[in-house]
N, C-alpha and C positions, 0 to 999 in steps of 0.2 A: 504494500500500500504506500503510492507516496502521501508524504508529509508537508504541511505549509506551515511554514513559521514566521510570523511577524517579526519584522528585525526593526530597528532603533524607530523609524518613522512605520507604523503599522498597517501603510497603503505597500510598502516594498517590503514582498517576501521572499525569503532561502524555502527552497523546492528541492526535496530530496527525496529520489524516485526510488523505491525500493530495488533492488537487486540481487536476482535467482540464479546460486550458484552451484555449479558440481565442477566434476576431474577435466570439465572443457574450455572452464571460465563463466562465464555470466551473460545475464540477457536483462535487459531494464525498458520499461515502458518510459520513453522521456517526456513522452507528452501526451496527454489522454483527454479529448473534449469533455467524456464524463465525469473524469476525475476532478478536471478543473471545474465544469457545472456542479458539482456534489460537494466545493469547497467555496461556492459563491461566487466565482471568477467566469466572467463571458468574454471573452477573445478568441476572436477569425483572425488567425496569423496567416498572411497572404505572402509572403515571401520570409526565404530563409537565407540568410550572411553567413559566410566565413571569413576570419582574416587568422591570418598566421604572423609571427613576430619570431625572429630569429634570435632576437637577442632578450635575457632579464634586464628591468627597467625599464623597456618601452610603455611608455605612457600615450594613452589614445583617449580624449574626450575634453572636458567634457559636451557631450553633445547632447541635440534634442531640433524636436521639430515642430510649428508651431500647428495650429488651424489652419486652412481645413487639413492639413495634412502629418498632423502628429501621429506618435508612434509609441505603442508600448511594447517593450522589450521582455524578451523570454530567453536570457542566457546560459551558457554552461562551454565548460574548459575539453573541449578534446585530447589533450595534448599539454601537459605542464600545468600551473597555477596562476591565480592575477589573484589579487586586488580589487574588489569591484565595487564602485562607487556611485550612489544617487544621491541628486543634490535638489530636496522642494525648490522648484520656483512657480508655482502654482499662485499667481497674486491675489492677496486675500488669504490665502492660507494659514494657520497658525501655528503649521511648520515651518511656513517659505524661510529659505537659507538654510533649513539644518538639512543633515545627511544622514545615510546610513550606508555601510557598508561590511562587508561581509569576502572572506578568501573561498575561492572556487578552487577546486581542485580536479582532475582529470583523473584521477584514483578514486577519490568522496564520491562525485556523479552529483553534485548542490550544483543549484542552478540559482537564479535572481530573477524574479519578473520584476521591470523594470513599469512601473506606472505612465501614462501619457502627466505633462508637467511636472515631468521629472529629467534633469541634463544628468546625462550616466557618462564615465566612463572607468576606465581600470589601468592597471599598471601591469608587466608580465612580474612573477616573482621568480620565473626557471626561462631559461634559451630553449628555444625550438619549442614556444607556447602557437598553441591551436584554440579560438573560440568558435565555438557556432552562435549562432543566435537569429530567434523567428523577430519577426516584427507586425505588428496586426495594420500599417499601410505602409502604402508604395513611398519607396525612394524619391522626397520630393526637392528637391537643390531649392529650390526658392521658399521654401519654410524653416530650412534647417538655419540653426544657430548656436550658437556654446558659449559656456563659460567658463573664465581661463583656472584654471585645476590649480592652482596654489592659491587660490584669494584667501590669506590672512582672515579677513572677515567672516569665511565659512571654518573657515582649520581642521581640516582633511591632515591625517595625518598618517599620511604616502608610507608605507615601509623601506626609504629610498635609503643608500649608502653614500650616495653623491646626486647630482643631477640626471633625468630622466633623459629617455630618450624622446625628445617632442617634436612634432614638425611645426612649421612656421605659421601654420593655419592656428591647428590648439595653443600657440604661445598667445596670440596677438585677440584671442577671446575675449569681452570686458568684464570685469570685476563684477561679484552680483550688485553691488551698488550703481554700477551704471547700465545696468542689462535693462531693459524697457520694457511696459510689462508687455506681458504674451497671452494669447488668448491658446487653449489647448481643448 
């Protein structure tokens, strides 16, 4: 049976699918429409991501997409560990700025559904990290937007040893103080 567990903000849950094992290894139901209907949870995940990250430390987000074309997130590690980060920006909320996050691991099988008005992203914690992850809409460029993943003001507290690996895009993100609100 899998398990839903509320983590620090109780809209973003750790999903951990149960796993049936003998002398061949194991078999895990990763996603089950009824299971999630029979835990309160309604998502049509219309497309499935992978990205792969060569190296520990790569840092990817945070990201998010606004109206009409947000997105909620249903992740999990193929392949190594991260770091998985969600950050309310739902204006109005009485979470907006806090986060919660949780370590995924490709041994564990925990996963994160990531809520719509919520900017998720994650760190690798191992080289030669693999994520999958569904999304319940389309890839839309002209809604997506981020916030830059060190803002002091939310204090994420990255399990980093030095500086991350980030691309130019998630550096130059704006602070949630100057983020605008968003409609999700």
């Amino acid at each position: 049976m899998t398990t839903f567990t509320p983590l620090a903000l109780p809209e973003v849950l750790l999903i951990t699918p149960k796993r049936h094992g003998d002398a061949r290894g194991w078999f895990s139901e990763t996603w089950s429409r009824k299971a999630f209907e029979a835990a309160g949870l309604d998502h049509d995940f219309v497309q499935d991501n992978q990205a792969y990250n060569p190296k520990a430390g790569t840092l990817r987000g945070l990201h998010f997409q606004t109206a009409p074309a947000a997105q909620a997130k249903l992740l999990r590690v193929l392949r190594g560990a991260v770091f998985d980060v969600a950050v309310d920006i739902r204006p109005g909320s009485p979470t907006y700025g806090k986060f919660a996050s949780a370590t995924l691991t490709a041994e564990g099988g925990e996963q994160i559904l990531v809520p719509r008005g919520f900017a998720h992203g994650y760190l690798t914690l191992t080289d030669d990290c693999e994520v999958a992850y569904k999304v319940d809409g389309p890839y839309a460029p002209e809604t997506e937007g981020g916030l830059v993943w060190n803002d002091a003001a939310i204090g994420i507290p990255w399990p980093l040893a030095g500086e991350p690996m980030v691309n130019a895009r998630d550096q130059a993100w704006p602070a949630l103080k100057d983020l605008p609100a968003q409609a999700f």
